[in-house]
C-alpha positions, 0 to 999 in steps of 0.5 A, a space after each residue: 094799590 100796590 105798595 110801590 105807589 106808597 108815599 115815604 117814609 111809609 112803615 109796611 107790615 108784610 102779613 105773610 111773614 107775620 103770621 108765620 112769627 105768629 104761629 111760630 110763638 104760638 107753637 112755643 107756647 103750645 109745645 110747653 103748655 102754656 098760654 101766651 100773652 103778646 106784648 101789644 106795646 110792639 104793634 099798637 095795632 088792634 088788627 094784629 092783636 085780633 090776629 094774636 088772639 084768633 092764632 091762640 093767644 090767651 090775650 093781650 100785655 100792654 105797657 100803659 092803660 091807654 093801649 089797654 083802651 084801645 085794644 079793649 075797644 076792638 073786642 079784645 077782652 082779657 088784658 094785662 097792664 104790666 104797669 102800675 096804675 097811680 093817679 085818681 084820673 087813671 083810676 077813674 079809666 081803670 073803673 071804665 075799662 072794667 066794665 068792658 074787659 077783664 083787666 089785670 094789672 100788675 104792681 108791686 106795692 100797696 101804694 098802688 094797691 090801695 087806691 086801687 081797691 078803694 076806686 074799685 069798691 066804690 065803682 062796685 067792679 074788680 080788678 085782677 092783680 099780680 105782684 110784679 117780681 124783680 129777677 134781676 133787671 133792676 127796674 121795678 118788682 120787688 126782689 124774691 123773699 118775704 117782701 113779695 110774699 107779704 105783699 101779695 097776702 095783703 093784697 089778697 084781703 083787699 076788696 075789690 081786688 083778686 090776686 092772681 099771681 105774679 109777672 116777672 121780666 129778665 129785661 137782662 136777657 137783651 146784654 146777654 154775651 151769647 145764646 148760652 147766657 140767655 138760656 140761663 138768664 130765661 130758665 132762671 127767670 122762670 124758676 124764680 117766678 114758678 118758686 116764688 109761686 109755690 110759696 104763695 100756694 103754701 100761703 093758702 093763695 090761689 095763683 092762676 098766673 105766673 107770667 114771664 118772657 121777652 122775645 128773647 128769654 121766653 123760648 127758654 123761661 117757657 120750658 119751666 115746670 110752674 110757668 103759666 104764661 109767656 108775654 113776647 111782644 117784638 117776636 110778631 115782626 122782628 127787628 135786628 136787635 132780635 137777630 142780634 140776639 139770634 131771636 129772630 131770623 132776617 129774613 122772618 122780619 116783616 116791618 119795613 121802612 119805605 125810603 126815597 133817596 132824595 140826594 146822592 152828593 157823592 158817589 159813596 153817599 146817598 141820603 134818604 127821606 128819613 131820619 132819627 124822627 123815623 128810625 129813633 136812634 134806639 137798638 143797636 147796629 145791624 148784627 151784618 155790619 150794615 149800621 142802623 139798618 139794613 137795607 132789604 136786597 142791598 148788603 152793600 149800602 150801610 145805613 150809616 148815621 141820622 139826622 132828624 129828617 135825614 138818613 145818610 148812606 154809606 155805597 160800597 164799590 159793588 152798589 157804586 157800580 149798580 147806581 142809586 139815583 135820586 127817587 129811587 125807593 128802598 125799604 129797611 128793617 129797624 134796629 128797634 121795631 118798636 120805636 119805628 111804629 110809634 112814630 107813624 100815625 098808619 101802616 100798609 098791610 101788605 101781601 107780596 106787592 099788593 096793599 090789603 089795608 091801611 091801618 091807623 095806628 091806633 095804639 101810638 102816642 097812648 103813653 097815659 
């Protein structure tokens, strides 16, 4: 099949361009010495997160227990879940999930900790932890000091559980003004959570981990002395809130949407099959001026607005000029990647025209 005989909306992953993001993270990682640990909350696909691991990845991050499933399921064998586990029905998962991986996941206080312990105890199995440090997004994490310290030494003394380091995100990197604040923002992100890590040494603990990094600060925390490990997720296909952050490059994005104009009701309009129940509304507009996304060979169509079913167009007089008519496809780069592909239950695994493979997207609606 080829992908111009793709029904739409169709989300398509060009697999040339995502191998090549690939092993340029993979090449970051290297040059520092450290691992790298993709965010698998960006794909939802097990097909790229065998792809990650194979290129070198130490393994997978994913956001909820339910991804963890998934990409468990598909052999992936080394897990971190950047989320805290509440709830005996979720513990009961996490018991589950043990026996099939090695899984860690972080927290950061001993309400979580504890019922943890107690589940795995019972089940006679071991769940890795790190304490989750806050560098300052403000969203959860304890802020550096004792409160971490004192955490993580009682988490050290509960059974069932073994203490592996820390985990730390400068989600403030994504309103950083220009390339020189994010550097700032990422090398100190690192140097937080490698010093935090030398007092937990100095404490008598063993850490194995000290995890840091978004597609946009990883580069930069990545060169910390003390770091182990860099956890990017949306660098594997890029979207324009990563070009607006000069994290990635336009013509690097592999994830398209495939649209079909559908309605041309004015001569500098036209509406395509897709709306905010496709694109989301999340991410900012495209760092070139056209709108909600960017239309692949066509700088002169602005995706304009949304509405749920409907995507409006904005024609300069030059794409006046060339036409658009009903039935016509066009693909777009997403503000927000990751939005885009939890909203579709499949997507073509495309080579130049050609579709190599439908994949489900086995990750979506996971949110448990």
């Amino acid at each position: 099949m080829r992908k111009q005989e793709l029904d739409t909306p169709y989300v398509i992953i060009d697999l040339d361009k995502t191998e090549q993001n690939i092993e340029a993270m993979q090449a970051i990682a290297d040059k520092a010495g450290i691992g790298l640990r993709p965010h698998g909350k960006t794909h939802k696909l097990p097909q790229v997160g065998r792809m990650q691991v194979d290129a070198g990845a130490v393994g997978l991050t994913v956001a909820k227990l339910g991804e963890a499933e998934v990409m468990a399921a598909a052999g992936i064998r080394d897990i971190l879940i950047a989320y805290p586990i509440v709830g005996e029905a979720k513990l009961a998962r996490l018991v589950r999930l043990a026996e099939q991986a090695d899984v860690t996941v972080a927290l950061d206080s001993l309400d979580v900790a504890e019922p943890m312990s107690r589940a795995a105890e019972a089940a006679g199995v071991s769940f890795g932890v790190v304490v989750e440090l806050d560098c300052g997004f403000g969203r959860v994490g304890l802020p550096p000091g004792q409160a971490v310290l004192e955490l993580a030494q009682a988490v050290a003394k509960l059974p069932g559980l073994r203490l592996r380091g820390l985990l730390t995100f400068a989600g403030q990197s994504y309103d950083a003004a220009d390339e020189a604040a994010r550097r700032s923002i990422g090398l100190d992100e690192g140097r937080v959570a490698a010093e935090t890590a030398a007092q937990l040494r100095e404490l008598g603990l063993e850490v194995d981990i000290v995890s840091v990094g978004s597609t946009p600060s990883s580069r930069y925390a990545a060169q910390v002395a003390g770091v182990t490990e860099i956890r990017p997720g949306t660098y594997v296909f890029g979207d324009l809130t990563q070009v607006s952050l000069d994290a990635h490059e336009l013509e690097s994005c592999s994830l398209t949407v495939k649209v079909t104009v559908v309605s041309r009701p004015a001569p500098n309009r036209a509406v395509i099959d897709a709306g905010t129940k496709v694109f989301t509304m999340d991410g900012g507009d495209s760092p070139i001026g056209t709108g909600r996304g960017y239309v692949v060979g066509r700088p002169g169509i602005t995706v304009a607005w949304f509405t749920e079913e409907h995507g409006m167009l904005e024609l300069s007089q030059e794409e006046q000029d060339i036409g658009l008519a009903v039935g016509d496809t066009l693909e777009i780069i997403p503000c927000h990647c990751c939005a885009v592909i939890s909203m579709f239950d499949e997507v073509a695994a495309v080579r130049g025209d050609e579709v190599e493979a439908i994949w489900p997207v086995a990750g979506r609606g996971k949110v448990r």
